[in-house]
C-alpha positions as a printed NumPy array, in Angstrom:
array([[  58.242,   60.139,  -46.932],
       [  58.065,   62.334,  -49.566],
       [  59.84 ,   65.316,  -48.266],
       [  62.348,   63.171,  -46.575],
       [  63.16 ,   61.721,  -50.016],
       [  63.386,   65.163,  -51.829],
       [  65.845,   66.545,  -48.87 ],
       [  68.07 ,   63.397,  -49.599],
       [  67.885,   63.532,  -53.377],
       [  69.021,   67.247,  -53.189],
       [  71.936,   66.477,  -50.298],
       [  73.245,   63.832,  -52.927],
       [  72.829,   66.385,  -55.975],
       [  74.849,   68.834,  -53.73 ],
       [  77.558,   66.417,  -52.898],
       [  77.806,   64.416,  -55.826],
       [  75.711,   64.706,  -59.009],
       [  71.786,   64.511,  -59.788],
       [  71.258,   60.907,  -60.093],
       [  69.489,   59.35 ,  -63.016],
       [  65.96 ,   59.258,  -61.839],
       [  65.947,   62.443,  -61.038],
       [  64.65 ,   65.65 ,  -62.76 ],
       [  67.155,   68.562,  -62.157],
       [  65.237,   72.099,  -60.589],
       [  66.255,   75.169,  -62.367],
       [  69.237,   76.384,  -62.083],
       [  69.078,   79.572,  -58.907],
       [  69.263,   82.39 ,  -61.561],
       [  67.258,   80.996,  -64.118],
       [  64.501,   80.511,  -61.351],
       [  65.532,   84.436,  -60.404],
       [  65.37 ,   85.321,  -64.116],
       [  61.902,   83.795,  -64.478],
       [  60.135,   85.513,  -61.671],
       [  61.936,   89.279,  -62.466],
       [  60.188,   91.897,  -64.598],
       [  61.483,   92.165,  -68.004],
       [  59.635,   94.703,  -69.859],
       [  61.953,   97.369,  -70.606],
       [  60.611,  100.859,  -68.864],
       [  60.149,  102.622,  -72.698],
       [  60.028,  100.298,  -75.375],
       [  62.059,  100.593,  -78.268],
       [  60.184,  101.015,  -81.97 ],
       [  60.563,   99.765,  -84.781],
       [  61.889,   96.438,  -81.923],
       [  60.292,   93.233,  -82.996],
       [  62.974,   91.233,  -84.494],
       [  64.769,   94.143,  -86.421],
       [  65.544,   97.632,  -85.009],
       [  66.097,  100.961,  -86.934],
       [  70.011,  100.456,  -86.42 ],
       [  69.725,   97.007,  -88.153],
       [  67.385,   98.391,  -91.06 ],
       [  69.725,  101.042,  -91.771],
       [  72.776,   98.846,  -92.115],
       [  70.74 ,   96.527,  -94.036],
       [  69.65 ,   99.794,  -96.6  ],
       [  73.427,  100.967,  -96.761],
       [  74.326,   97.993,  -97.818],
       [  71.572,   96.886, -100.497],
       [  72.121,  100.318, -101.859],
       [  75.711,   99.664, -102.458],
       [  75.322,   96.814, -103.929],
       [  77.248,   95.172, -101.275],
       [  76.942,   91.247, -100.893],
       [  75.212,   88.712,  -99.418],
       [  72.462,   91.588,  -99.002],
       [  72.131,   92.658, -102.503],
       [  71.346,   88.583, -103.902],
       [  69.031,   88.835, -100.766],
       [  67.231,   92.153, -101.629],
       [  66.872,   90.732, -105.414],
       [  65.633,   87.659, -103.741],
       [  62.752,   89.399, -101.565],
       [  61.796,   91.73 , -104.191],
       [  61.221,   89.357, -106.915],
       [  59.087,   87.115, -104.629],
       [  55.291,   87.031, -105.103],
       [  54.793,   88.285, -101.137],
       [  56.696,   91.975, -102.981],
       [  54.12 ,   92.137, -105.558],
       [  52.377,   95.542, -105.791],
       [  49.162,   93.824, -107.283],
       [  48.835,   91.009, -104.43 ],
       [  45.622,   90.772, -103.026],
       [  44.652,   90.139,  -99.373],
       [  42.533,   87.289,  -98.818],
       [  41.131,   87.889,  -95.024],
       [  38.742,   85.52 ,  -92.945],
       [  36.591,   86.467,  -90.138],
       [  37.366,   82.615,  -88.708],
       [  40.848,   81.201,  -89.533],
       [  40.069,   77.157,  -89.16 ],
       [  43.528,   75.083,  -89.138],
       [  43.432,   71.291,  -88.332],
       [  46.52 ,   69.223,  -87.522],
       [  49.219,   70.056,  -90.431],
       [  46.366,   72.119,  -91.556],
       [  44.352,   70.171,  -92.932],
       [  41.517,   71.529,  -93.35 ],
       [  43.329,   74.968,  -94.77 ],
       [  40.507,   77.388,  -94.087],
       [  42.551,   80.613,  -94.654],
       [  45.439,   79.317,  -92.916],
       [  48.203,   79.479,  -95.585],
       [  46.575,   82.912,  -96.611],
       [  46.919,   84.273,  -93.361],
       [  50.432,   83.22 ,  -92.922],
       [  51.552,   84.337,  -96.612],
       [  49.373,   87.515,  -95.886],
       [  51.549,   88.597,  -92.89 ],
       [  54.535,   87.39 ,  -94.468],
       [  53.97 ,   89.768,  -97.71 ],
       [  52.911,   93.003,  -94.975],
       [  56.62 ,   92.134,  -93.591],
       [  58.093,   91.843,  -96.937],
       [  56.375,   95.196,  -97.952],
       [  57.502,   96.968,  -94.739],
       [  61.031,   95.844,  -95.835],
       [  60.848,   96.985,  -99.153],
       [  59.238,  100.192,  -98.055],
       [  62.204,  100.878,  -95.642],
       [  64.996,   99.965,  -98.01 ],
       [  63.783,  102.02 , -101.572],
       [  61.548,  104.578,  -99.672],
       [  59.144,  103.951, -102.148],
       [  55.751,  104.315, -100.87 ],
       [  53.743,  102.115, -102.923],
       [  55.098,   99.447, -100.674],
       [  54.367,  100.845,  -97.461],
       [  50.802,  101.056,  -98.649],
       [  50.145,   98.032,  -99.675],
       [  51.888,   96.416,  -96.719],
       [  48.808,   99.342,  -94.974],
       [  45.694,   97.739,  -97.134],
       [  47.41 ,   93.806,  -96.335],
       [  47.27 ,   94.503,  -92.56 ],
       [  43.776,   96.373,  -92.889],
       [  42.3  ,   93.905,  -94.78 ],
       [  42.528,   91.297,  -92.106],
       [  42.12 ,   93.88 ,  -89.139],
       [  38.921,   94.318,  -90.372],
       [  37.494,   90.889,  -90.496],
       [  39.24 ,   88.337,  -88.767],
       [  37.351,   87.234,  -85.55 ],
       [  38.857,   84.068,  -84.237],
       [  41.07 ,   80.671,  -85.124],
       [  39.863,   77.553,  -84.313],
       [  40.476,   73.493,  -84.849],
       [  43.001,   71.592,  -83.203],
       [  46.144,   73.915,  -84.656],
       [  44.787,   76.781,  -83.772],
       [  47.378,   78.218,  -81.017],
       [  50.137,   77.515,  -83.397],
       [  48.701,   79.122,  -86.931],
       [  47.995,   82.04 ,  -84.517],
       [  51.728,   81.765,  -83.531],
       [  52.99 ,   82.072,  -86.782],
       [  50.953,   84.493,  -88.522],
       [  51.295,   86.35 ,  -85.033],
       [  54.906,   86.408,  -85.695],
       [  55.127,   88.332,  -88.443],
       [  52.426,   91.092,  -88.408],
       [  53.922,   92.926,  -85.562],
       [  57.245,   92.54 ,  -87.31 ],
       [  55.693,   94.346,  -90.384],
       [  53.595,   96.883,  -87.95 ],
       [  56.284,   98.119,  -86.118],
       [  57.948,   99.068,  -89.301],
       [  55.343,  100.442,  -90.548],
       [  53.834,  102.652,  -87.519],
       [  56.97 ,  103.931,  -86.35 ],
       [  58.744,  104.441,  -89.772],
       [  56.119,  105.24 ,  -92.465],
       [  55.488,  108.885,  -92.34 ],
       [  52.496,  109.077,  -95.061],
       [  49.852,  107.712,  -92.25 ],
       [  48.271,  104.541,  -90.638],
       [  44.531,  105.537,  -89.69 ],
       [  43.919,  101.577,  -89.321],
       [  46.618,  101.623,  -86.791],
       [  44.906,  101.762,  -84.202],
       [  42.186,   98.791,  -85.583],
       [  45.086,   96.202,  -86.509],
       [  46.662,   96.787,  -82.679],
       [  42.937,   95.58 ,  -81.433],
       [  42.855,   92.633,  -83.658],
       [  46.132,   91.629,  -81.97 ],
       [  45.23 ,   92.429,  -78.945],
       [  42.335,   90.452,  -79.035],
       [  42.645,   87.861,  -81.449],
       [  46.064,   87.03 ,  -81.062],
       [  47.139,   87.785,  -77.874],
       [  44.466,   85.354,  -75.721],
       [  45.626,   82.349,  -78.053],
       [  49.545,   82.478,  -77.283],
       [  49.584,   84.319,  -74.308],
       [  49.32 ,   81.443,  -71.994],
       [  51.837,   79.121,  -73.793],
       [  50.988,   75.119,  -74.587],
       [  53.107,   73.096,  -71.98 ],
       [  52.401,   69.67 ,  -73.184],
       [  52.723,   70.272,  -76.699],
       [  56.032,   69.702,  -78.773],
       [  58.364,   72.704,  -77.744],
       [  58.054,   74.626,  -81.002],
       [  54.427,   75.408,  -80.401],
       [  55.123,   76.996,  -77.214],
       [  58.555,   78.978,  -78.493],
       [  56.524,   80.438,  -81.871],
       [  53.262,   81.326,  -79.831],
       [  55.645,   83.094,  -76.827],
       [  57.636,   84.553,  -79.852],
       [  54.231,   85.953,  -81.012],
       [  53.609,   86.913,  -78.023],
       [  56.713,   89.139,  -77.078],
       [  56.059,   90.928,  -80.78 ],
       [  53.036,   91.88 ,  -79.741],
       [  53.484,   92.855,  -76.397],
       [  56.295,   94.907,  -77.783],
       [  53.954,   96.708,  -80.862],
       [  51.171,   97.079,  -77.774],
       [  53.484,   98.631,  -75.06 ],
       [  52.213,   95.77 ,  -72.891],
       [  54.278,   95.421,  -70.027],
       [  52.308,   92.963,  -68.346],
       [  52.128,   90.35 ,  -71.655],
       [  55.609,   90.915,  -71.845],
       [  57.051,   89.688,  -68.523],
       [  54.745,   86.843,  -69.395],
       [  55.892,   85.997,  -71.984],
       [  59.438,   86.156,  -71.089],
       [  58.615,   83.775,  -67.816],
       [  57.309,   81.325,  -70.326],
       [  60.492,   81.855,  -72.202],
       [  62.571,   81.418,  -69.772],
       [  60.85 ,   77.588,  -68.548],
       [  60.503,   76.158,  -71.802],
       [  64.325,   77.113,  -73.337],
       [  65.829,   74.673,  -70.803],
       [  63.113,   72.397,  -71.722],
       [  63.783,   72.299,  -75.08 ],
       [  67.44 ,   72.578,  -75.466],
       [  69.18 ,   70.101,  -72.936],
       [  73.148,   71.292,  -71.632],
       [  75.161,   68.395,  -69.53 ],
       [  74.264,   70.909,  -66.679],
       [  71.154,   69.888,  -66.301],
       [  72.157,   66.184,  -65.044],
       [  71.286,   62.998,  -66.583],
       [  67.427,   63.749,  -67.67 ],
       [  66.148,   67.013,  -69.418],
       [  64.121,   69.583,  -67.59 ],
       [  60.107,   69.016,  -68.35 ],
       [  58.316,   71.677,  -69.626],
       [  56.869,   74.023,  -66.636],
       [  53.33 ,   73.93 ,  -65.972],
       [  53.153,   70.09 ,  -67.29 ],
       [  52.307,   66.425,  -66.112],
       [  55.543,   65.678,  -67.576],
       [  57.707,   64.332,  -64.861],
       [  59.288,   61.157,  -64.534],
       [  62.498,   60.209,  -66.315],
       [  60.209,   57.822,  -68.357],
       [  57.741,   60.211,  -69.73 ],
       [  60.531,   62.693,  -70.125],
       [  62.343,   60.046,  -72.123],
       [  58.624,   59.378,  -74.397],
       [  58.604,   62.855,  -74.467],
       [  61.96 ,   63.36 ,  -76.111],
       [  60.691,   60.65 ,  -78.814],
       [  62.405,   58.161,  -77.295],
       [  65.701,   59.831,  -76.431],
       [  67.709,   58.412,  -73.434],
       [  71.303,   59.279,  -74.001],
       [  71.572,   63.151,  -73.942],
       [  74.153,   65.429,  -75.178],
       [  74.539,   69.144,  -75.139],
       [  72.196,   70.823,  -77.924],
       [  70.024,   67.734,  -78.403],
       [  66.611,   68.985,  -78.359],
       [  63.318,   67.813,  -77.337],
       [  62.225,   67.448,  -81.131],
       [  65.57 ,   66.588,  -82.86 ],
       [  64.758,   62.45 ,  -82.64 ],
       [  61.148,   63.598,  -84.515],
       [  62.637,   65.61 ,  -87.46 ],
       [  65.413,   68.908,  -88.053],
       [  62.892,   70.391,  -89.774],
       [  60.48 ,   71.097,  -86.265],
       [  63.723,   71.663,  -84.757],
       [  64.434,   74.458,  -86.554],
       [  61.37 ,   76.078,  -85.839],
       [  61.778,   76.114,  -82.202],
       [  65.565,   77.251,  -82.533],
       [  64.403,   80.057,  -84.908],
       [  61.472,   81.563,  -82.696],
       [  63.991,   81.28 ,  -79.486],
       [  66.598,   83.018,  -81.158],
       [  64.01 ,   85.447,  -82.618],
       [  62.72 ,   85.844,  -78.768],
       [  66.003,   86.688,  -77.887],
       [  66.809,   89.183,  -80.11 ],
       [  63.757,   91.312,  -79.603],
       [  64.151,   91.363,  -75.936],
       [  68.006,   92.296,  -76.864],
       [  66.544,   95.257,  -79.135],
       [  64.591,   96.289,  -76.004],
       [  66.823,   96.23 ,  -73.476],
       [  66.654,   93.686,  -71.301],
       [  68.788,   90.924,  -73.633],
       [  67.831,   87.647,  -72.455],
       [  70.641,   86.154,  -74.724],
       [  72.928,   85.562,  -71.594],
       [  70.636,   83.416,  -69.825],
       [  70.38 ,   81.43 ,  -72.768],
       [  73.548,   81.662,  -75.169],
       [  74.958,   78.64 ,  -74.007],
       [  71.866,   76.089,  -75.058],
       [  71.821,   77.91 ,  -78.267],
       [  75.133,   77.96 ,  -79.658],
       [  75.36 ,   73.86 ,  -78.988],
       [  71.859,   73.634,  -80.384],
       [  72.831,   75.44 ,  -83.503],
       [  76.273,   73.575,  -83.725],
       [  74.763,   70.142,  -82.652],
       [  72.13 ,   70.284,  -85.621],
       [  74.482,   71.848,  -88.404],
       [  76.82 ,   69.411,  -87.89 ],
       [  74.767,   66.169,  -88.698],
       [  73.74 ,   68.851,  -91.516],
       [  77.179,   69.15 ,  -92.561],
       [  77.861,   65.432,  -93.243],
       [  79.099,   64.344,  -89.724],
       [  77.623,   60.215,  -89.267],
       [  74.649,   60.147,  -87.038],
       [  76.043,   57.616,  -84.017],
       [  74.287,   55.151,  -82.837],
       [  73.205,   56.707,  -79.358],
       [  71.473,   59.542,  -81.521],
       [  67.724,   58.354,  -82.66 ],
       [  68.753,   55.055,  -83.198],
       [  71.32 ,   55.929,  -85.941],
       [  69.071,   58.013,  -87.85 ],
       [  67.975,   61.504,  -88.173],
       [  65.476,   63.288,  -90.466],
       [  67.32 ,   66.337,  -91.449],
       [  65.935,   69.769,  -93.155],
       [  67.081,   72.195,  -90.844],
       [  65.744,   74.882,  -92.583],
       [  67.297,   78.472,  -93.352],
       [  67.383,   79.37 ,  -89.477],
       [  70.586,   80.116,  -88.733],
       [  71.264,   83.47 ,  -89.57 ],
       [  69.77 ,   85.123,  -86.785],
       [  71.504,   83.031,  -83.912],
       [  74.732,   83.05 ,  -86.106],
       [  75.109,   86.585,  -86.271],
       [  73.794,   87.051,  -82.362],
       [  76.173,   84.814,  -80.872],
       [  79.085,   84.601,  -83.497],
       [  79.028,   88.043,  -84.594],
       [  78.357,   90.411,  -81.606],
       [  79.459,   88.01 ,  -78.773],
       [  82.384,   86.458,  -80.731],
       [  81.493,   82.386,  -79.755],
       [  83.696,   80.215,  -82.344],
       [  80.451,   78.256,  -84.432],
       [  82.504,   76.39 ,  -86.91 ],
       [  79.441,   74.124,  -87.86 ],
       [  77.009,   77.187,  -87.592],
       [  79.099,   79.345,  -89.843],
       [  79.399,   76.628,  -92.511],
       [  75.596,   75.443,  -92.675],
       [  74.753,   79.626,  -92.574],
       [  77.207,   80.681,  -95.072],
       [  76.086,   77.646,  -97.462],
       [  72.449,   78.594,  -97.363],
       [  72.821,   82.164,  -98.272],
       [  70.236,   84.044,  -99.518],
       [  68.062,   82.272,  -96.75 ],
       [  64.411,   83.579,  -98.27 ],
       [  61.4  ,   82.382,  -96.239],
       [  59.597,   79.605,  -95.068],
       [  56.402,   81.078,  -96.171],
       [  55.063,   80.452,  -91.858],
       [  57.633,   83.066,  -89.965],
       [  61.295,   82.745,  -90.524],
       [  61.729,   85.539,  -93.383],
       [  64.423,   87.012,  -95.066],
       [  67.284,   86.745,  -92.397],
       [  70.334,   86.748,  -94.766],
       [  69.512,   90.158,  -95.738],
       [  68.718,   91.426,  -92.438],
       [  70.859,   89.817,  -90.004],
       [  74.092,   88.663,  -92.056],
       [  76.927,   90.655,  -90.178],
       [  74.764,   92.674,  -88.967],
       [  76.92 ,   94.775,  -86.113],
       [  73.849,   96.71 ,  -84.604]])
């Protein structure tokens, strides 16, 4: 009965549309996508987020004095993570409850390897070695202790810290001419602190877990010349992205998140908070708050763009969810009244600085019209950082060509 109800479901999704019980399959080349290799054959250094192309735009333009970048430079480089005198504060076990709480090094760790990143920027735009060396003893302070996270948020503090010291490491390594001899011990630590604890994704969790931790993991696949951890990651990439983002496409119920229980239109329904009237860009989190929202579209976007610095750009497979994501979120943003259909009437924005990335990506090299986008980026300019791992994208991806 069961197979002779799944041949007539697809017959009628062939002839007419999926029906409204019915959870629509991937799409033929996203299920192609999914199963290919992705790893480029040589990987591409510095490639985790920024590439040597981008960092030399970004240093030509700073050094002009050219704008938004310079307000962005001044921005970075009079924030505590630029200090010269800041002090590491390592852990050998990293213990993060839910909203983390308790906060047993877990805002240190994040604000550690956001301040290695912000060093390795600093280093690359003045040259001036005092910050590649402290951005050195930040990254070897914590090589050389931390053992393990642990509570309930662990996966996702080892996301976002994971996020950003591979961004700061591939700078570094492949940039910094004056020597690295911990190299080699900070590449173990994320090989085998990091890598276990994101590497296998969280399917039933809210969708920005599983984006940050695969975006953590595709940084450090990339700094590790893992080939393996990369198609991995991409795979898991490429199942949750139409899980989180829903297009009209995808019939009248979202995709569930591969490798879940989730499966009915009902629990798809609890699982989008509620959500029963869908709409291109809506997300799986946008009826629980903008502000988690934005964390997912950030670390898909940032996904995307290291996988376009390798090589093997996984922005065509999923441009389209993006740019109505981005557009469908700045425009409530913007002003535009919340309708009825949408969370009851009521959203809890807070976005966040996120934009930039995506903007540039999809606006600026593949020329997509973002009217909302543009308006919500260009107001937010210089975007900073969150202080977890979405970090000083005005000045390195504002019309950035490369």
């Amino acid at each position: 009965m069961r197979l002779r109800a799944l041949v007539l479901t697809l017959a009628a999704a062939v002839a007419v549309s999926v029906p409204a019980t019915t959870v629509a399959a991937p799409a033929p080349a996203e299920a192609v996508a999914a199963a290919a290799p992705a790893a480029p054959a040589t990987f591409t250094h510095p490639g985790v987020v920024v590439s040597r192309p981008q960092l030399d735009f970004v240093r030509a333009k700073v050094l002009a004095g050219a704008q938004p970048w310079k307000a962005a430079y001044d921005q970075m480089t009079t924030s505590p993570y630029a200090s010269l005198t800041r002090a590491a504060k390592p852990r050998a076990v990293v213990e993060c409850g839910s909203s983390s709480n308790p906060d047993n090094g877990c805002t240190d760790e994040r604000q550690d390897a956001v301040a290695a990143y912000t060093q390795a920027l600093a280093w690359y735009i003045t040259r001036d070695e005092r910050h590649a060396r402290k951005a050195i003893e930040i990254m070897d302070a914590w090589s050389a202790v931390i053992k393990d996270h642990t509570n309930s948020n662990a996966p996702l503090q080892t996301g976002w810290a994971g996020s950003s010291w591979p961004r700061a490491a591939e700078i570094i390594k492949h940039t910094y001419t004056g020597g690295w001899a911990g190299s080699g011990r900070f590449a173990t630590m994320l090989r085998d602190v990091y890598l276990p604890e994101v590497i296998n994704g969280a399917a039933t969790k809210n969708g920005n877990w599983e984006l940050i931790m695969t975006e953590a993991a595709i940084g450090i696949a990339v700094h590790l010349e893992d080939r393996a951890a990369y198609d991995k990651a991409v795979r898991t990439y490429l199942g949750r992205v139409p899980a989180y983002i829903y297009l009209t496409s995808d019939g009248s119920t979202p995709k569930p998140p591969p490798n879940s229980a989730i499966d009915t239109r009902d629990e798809i329904v609890a699982y989008w908070q509620g959500q029963s009237t869908f709409a291109d860009g809506i997300t799986q989190e946008t009826c629980r708050d903008f502000g988690h929202t934005g964390w997912g579209l950030a670390a898909a976007v940032h996904t995307a763009e290291t996988s376009r610095i390798q090589g093997a750009d996984l922005y065509p497979q999923v441009s389209e969810r993006l740019r109505h994501a981005l557009g469908f979120h700045t425009r409530y943003e913007n002003g535009t009244a919340v309708p009825s259909w949408l969370c009851g009437g009521t959203v809890k924005k807070g976005l966040g600085r996120v934009t930039e990335v995506g903007y540039n990506a999809l606006a600026g090299r593949m020329g997509i019209a973002m009217t909302h986008t543009r308006t919500y980026t260009e107001g937010h300019r210089p975007s900073g950082t969150d202080a977890y791992f979405v970090s000083w994208e005005t000045l390195t991806h504002a019309a950035n060509p490369n």
